[in-house]
C-alpha positions in Angstrom: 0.0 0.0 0.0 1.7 3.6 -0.7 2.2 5.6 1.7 0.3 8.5 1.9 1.4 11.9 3.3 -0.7 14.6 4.8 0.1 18.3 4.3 0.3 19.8 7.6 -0.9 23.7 8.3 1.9 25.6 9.7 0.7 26.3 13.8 -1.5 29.5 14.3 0.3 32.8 15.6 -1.6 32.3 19.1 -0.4 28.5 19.0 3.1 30.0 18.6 2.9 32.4 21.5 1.8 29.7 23.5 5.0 27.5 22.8 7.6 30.8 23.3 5.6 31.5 26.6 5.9 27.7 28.1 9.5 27.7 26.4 10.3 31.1 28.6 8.3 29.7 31.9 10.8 26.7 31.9 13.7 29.4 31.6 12.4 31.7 34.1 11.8 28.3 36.9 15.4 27.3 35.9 17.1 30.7 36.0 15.3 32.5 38.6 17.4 31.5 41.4 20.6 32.5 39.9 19.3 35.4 38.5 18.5 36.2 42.5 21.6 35.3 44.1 23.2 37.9 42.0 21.1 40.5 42.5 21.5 39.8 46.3 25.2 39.3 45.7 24.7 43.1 44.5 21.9 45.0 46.7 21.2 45.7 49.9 18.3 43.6 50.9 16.1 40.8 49.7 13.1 43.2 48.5 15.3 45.0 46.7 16.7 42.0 44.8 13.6 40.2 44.5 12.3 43.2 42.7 15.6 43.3 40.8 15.7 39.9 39.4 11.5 40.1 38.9 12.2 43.3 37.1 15.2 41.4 34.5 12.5 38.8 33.4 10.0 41.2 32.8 12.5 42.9 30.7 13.7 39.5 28.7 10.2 38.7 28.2 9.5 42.6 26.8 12.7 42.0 24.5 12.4 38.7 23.8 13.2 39.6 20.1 15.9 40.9 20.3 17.3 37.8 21.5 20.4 36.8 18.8 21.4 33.1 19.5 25.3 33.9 17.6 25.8 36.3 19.7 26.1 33.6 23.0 23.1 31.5 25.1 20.2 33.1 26.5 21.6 33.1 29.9 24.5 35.2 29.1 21.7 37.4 27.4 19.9 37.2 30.4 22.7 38.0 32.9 23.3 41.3 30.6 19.9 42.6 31.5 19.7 41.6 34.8 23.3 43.7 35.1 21.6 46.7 33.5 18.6 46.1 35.7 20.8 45.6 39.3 22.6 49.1 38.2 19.2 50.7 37.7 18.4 49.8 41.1 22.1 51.3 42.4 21.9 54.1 41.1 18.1 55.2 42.4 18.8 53.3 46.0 18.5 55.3 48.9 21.1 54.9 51.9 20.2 51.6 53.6 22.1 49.6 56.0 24.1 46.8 54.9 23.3 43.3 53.6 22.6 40.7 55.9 23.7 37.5 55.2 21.0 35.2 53.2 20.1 31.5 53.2 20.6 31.4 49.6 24.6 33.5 49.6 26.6 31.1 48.0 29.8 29.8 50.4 32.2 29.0 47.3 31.8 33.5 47.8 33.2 33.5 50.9 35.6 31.0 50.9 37.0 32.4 47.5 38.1 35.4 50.0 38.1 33.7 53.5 36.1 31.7 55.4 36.3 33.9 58.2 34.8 36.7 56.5 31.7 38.8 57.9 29.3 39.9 55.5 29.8 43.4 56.2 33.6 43.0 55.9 33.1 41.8 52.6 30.4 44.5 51.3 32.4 46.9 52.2 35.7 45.7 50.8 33.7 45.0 47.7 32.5 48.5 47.8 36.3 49.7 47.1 36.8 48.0 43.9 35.5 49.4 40.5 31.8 48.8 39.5 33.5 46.4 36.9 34.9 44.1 39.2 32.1 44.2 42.1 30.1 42.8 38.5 32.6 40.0 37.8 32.9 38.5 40.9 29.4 38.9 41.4 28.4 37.3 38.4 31.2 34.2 38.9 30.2 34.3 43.3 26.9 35.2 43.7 25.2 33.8 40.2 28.0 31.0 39.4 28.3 32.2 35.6 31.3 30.8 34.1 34.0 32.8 32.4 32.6 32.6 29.0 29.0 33.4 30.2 30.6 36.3 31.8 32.5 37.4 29.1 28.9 37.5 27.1 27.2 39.3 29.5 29.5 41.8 29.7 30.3 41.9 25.9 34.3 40.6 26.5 36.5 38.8 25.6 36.8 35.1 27.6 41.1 35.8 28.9 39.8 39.3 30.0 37.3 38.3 32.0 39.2 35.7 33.5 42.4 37.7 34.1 39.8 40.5 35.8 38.4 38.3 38.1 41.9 37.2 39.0 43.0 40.6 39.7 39.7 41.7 41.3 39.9 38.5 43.9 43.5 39.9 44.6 42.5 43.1 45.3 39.8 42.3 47.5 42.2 39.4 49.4 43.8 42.9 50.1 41.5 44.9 51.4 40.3 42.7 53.4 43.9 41.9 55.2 44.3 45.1 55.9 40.8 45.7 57.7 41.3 42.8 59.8 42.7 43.6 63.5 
């Protein structure tokens, strides 16, 4: 008997939106908690970077189309807005007191430095480095990007970013020595 084939209708525009918005739901689920480590790695309280990593999925989802696969994965993408989001919320932050530590404040942070470390040690020694830096190691500490997602994030080259978080991790080692008693 020959085989017969059946011309399929391409899927509806609303059938479509319905795949990209399950396809983003399993991105958001899987991403969210990195997403809010590093705005916590970055602000000054858990509202604050609750909003902050809220506010960098409603922004992926509002530029969803600008989304470029050559240009690196969707993470990478991701952590770029969620950067420009976290420096949004700097620069409009009102004085507030310093970060408690969380639950979810990743100890390969701490022990990159020293294990001894308070968290109000370490924000402030963070404080003292560029903007730059602060962003590295928060991206590698506080969201666990690797180099190369880093490196897309920030739109640099892989040995850069990785030389940069050397020297930044070496300048903090630093400052921290010399506040200790």
């Amino acid at each position: 008997m020959p085989q017969r084939f059946v011309a399929l209708k391409p899927p509806t525009e609303a059938v479509l939106d319905l795949r990209i918005a399950a396809v983003f739901e399993a991105f958001y689920r899987q991403r969210w908690p990195q997403i809010l480590d590093f705005a916590r790695f970055r602000l000054a309280g858990e509202g604050e970077a609750e909003d902050a990593a809220a506010e960098s999925f409603s922004r992926a989802w509002a530029q969803r189309e600008r989304f470029d696969a050559r240009r690196g994965p969707p993470e990478a993408w991701l952590f770029g807005i969620a950067r420009h989001v976290v420096q949004d919320h700097r620069r409009r932050r009102r004085p507030t007191t310093p970060l408690e530590p969380t639950t979810g404040a990743p100890d390969e942070a701490i022990e990159a430095v020293d294990g001894s470390l308070d968290w109000t040690g370490l924000r402030e020694a963070l404080g003292q480095l560029p903007t730059v830096d602060q962003e590295i190691i928060a991206l590698r500490f506080g969201a666990g990007l690797d180099h190369r997602s880093i490196a897309t994030a920030l739109g640099q080259r892989e040995g850069n970013v990785a030389l940069r978080l050397h020297r930044s991790l070496r300048r903090l080692r630093q400052l921290l020595e010399r506040s200790l008693p």
